[in-house]
C-alpha positions as YAML, in Angstrom:
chain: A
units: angstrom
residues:
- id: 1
  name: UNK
  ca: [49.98, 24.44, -17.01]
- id: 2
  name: UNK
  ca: [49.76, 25.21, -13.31]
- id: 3
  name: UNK
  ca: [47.81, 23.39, -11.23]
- id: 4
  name: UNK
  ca: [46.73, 26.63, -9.00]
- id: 5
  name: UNK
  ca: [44.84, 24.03, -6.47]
- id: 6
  name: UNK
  ca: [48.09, 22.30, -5.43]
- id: 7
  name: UNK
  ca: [50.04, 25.09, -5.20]
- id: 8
  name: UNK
  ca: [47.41, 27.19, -3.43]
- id: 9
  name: UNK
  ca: [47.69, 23.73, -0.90]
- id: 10
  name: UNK
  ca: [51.11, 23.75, -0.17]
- id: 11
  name: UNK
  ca: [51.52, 28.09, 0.02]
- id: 12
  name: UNK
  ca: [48.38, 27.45, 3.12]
- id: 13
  name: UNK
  ca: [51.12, 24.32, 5.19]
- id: 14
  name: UNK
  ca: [53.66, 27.26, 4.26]
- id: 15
  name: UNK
  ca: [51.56, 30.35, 5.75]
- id: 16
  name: UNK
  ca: [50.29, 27.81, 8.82]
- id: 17
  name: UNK
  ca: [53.22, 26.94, 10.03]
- id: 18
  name: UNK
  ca: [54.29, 30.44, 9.80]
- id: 19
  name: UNK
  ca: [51.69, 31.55, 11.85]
- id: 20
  name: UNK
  ca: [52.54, 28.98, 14.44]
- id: 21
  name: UNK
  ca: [55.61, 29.63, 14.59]
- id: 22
  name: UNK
  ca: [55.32, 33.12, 15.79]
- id: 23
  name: UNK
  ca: [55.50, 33.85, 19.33]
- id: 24
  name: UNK
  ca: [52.10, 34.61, 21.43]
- id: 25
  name: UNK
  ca: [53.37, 37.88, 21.81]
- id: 26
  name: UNK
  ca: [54.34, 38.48, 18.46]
- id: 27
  name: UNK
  ca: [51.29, 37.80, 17.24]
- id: 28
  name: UNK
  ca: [49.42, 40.02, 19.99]
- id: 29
  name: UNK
  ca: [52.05, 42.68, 19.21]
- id: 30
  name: UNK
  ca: [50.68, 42.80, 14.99]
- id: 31
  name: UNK
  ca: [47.05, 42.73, 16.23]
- id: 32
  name: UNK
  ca: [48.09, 46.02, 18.05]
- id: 33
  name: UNK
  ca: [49.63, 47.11, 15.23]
- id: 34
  name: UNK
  ca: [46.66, 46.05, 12.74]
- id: 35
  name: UNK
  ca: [44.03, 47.65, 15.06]
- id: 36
  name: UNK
  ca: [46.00, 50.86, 14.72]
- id: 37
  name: UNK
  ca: [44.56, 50.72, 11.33]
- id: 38
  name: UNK
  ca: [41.24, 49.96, 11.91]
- id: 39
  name: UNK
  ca: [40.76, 52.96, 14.02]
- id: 40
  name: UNK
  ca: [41.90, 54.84, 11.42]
- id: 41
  name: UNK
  ca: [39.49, 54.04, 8.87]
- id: 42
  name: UNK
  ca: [36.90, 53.62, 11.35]
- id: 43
  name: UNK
  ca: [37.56, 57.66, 12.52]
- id: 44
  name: UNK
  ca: [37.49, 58.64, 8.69]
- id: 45
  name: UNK
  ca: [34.50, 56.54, 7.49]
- id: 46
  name: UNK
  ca: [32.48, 56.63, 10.45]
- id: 47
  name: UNK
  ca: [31.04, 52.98, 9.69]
- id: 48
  name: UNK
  ca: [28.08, 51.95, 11.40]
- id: 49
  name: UNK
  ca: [28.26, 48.56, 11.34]
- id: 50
  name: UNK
  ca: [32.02, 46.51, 11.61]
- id: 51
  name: UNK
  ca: [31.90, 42.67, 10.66]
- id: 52
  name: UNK
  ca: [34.74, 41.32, 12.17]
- id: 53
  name: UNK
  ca: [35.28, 37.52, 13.09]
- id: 54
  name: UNK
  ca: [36.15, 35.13, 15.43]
- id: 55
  name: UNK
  ca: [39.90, 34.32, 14.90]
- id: 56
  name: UNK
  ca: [41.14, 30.29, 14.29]
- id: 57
  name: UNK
  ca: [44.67, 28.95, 13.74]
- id: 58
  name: UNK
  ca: [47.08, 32.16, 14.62]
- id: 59
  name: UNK
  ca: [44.91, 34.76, 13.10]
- id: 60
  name: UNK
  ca: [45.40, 38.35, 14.44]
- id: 61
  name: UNK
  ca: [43.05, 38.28, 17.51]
- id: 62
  name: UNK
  ca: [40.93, 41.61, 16.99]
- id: 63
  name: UNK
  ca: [38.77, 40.87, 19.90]
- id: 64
  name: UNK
  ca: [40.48, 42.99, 22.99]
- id: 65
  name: UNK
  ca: [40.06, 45.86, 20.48]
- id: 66
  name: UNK
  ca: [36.46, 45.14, 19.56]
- id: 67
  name: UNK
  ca: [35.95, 45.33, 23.52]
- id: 68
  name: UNK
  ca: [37.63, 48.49, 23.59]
- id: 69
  name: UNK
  ca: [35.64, 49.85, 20.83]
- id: 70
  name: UNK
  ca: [32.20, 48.49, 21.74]
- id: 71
  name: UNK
  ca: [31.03, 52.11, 23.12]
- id: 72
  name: UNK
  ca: [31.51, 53.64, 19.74]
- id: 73
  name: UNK
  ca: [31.37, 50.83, 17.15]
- id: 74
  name: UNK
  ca: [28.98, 48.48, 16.23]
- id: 75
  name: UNK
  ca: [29.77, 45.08, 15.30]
- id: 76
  name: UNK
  ca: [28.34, 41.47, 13.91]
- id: 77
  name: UNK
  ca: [30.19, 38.00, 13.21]
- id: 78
  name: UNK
  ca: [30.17, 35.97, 10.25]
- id: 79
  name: UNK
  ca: [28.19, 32.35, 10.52]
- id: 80
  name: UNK
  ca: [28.29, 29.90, 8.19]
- id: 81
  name: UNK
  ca: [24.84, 28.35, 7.70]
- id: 82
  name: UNK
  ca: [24.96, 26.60, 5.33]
- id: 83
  name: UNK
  ca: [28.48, 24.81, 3.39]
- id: 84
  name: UNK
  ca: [29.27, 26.39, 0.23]
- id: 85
  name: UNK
  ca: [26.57, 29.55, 0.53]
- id: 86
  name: UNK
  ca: [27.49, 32.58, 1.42]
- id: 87
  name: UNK
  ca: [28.02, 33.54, 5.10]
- id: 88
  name: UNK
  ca: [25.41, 35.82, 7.39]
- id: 89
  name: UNK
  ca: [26.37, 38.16, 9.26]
- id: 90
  name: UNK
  ca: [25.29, 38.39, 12.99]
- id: 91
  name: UNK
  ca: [25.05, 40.76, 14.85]
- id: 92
  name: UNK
  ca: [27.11, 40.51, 18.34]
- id: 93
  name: UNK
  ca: [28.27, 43.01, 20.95]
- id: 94
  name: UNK
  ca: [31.29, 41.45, 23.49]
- id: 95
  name: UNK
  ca: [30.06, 39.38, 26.17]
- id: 96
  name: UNK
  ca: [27.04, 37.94, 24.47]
- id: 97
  name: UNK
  ca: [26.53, 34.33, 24.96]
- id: 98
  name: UNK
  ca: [28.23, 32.23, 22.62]
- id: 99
  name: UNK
  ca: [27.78, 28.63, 20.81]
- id: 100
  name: UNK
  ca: [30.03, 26.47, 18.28]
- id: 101
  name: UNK
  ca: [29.36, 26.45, 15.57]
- id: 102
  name: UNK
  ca: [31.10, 25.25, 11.65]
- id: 103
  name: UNK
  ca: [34.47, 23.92, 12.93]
- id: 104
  name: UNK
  ca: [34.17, 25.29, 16.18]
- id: 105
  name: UNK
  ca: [33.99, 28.36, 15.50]
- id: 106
  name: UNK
  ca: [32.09, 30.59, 18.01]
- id: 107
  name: UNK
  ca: [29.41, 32.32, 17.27]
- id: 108
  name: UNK
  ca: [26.69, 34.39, 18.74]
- id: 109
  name: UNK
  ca: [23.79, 32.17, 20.02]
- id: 110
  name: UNK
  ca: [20.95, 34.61, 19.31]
- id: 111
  name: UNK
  ca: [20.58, 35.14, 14.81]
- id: 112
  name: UNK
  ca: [20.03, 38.18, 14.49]
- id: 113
  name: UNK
  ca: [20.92, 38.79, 10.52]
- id: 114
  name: UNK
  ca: [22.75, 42.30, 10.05]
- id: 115
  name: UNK
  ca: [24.74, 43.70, 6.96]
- id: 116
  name: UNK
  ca: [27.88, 45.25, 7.76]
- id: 117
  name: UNK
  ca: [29.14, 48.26, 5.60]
- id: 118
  name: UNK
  ca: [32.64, 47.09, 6.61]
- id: 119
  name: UNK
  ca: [33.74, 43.84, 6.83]
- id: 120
  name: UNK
  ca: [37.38, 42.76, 8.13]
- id: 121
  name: UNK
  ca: [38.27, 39.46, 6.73]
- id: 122
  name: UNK
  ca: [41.11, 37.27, 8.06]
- id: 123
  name: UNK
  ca: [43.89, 36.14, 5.37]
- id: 124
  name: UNK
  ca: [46.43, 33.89, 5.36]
- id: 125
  name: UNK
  ca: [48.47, 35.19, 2.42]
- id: 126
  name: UNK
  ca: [47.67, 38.30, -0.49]
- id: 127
  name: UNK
  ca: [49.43, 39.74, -2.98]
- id: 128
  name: UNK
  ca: [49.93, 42.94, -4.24]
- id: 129
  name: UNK
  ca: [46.92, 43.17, -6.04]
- id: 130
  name: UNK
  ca: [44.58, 42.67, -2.97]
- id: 131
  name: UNK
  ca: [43.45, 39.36, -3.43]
- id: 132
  name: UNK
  ca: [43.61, 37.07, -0.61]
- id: 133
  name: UNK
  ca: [44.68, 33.58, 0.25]
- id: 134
  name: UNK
  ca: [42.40, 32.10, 2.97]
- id: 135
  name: UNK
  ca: [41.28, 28.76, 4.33]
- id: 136
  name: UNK
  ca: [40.49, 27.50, 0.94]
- id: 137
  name: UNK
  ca: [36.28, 27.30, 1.74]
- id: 138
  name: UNK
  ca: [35.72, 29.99, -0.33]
- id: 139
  name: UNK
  ca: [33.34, 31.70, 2.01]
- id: 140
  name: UNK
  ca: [34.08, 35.25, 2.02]
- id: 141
  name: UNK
  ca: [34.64, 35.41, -1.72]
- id: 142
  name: UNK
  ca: [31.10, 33.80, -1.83]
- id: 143
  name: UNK
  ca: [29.67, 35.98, 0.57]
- id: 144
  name: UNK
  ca: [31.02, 38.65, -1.85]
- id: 145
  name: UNK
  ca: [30.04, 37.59, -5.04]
- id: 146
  name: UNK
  ca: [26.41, 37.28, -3.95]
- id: 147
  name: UNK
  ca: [25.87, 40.71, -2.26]
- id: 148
  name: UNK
  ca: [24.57, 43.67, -4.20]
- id: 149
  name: UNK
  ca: [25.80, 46.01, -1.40]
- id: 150
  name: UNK
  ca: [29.20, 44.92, -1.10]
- id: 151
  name: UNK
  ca: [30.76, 46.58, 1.83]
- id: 152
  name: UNK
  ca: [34.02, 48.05, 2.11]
- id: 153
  name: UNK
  ca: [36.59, 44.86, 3.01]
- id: 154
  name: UNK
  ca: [39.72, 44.99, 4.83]
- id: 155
  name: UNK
  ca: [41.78, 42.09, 4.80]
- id: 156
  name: UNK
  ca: [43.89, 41.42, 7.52]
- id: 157
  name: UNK
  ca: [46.96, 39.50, 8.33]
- id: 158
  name: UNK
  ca: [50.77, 39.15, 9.16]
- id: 159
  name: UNK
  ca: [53.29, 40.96, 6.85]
- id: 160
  name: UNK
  ca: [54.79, 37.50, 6.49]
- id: 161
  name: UNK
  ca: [51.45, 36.50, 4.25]
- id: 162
  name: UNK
  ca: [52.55, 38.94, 1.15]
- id: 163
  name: UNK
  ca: [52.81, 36.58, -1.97]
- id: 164
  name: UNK
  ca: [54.21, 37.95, -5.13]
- id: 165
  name: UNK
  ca: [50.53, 36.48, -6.17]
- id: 166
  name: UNK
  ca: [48.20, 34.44, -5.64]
- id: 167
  name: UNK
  ca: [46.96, 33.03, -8.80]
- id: 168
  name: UNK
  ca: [44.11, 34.90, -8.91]
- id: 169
  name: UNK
  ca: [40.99, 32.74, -10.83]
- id: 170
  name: UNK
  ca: [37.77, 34.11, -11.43]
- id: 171
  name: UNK
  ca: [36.01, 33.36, -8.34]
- id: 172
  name: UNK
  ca: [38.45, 35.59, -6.45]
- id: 173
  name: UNK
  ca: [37.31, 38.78, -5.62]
- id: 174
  name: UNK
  ca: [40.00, 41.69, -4.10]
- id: 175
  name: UNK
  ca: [39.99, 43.37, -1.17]
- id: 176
  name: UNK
  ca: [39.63, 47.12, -0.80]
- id: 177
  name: UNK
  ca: [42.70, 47.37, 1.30]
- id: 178
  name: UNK
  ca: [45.56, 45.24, 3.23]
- id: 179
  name: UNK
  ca: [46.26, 45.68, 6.49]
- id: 180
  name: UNK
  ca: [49.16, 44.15, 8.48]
- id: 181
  name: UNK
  ca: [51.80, 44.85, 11.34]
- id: 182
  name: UNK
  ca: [53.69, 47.04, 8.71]
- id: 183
  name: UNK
  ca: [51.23, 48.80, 7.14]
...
């Protein structure tokens, strides 16, 4: 039998150093591309509220295009808490003050607890079927699981992160749709 745990290890050193390896402009280059996407479903579904997050370790940097979009869109950042609960979303607009938080991450200093009806989650690697490889906390599929409004959840990352699978187990919950520099 597989163990799914080790193999989920080594696929996130294989996706890292992936990531790192890519150029600064490559990587600004697919955020271009990814936010291309964005706008589209963000023209057809009109959403009023994006969750989008702060990006670590080579994720597509969204950020310039939440600036861009901040007359029009509406947006809020994930926080974690608490370890091993789901996240909250808070809300944030570009340029509001800041703070570290959960491994550095930034986010906004004033809570101010929002639900998004879209919510753009970085992945490291995904497979056909939608599901998604991240950091291995487990938040977002958490944050999932406990929400009775689930909003509609766009995964994003580099083409380079397509898996034929990734093991899918039971606490894994799909995206609604993929979006990378090629799609």
């Amino acid at each position: 039998m597989m163990d799914v745990a080790a193999w989920r290890r080594e696929k996130r050193k294989e996706l890292y150093a992936a990531r790192k390896a890519m150029t600064a402009a490559q990587r600004h280059e697919a955020a271009e591309k990814i936010a291309i996407g964005l706008d589209e479903h963000c023209r057809r579904h009109r959403p009023a509220l994006v969750g989008l997050y702060w990006p670590i370790k080579y994720e597509p940097n969204l950020l310039s295009w939440a600036r861009e979009r901040a007359r029009d869109l509406r947006f809020c950042l994930p926080v974690v808490v608490s370890r091993e609960q789901p996240l909250e979303f808070w809300r944030w607009s570009p340029g509001d003050p800041m703070q570290s938080s959960v491994w550095d991450i930034q986010v906004p200093a004033r809570r101010d607890v929002v639900t998004p009806d879209v919510m753009i989650a970085p992945l490291l690697g995904f497979d056909r079927d939608r599901y998604r490889l991240g950091n291995g906390g487990g938040y977002f599929d958490r944050t999932l699981a406990a929400r009775m409004d689930r909003p509609f959840v766009i995964g994003v990352g580099y083409a380079s992160g397509e898996l034929e699978t990734i093991h899918p187990q039971p606490h894994d919950i799909p995206m609604d749709q993929i979006l990378t520099e090629r799609s």
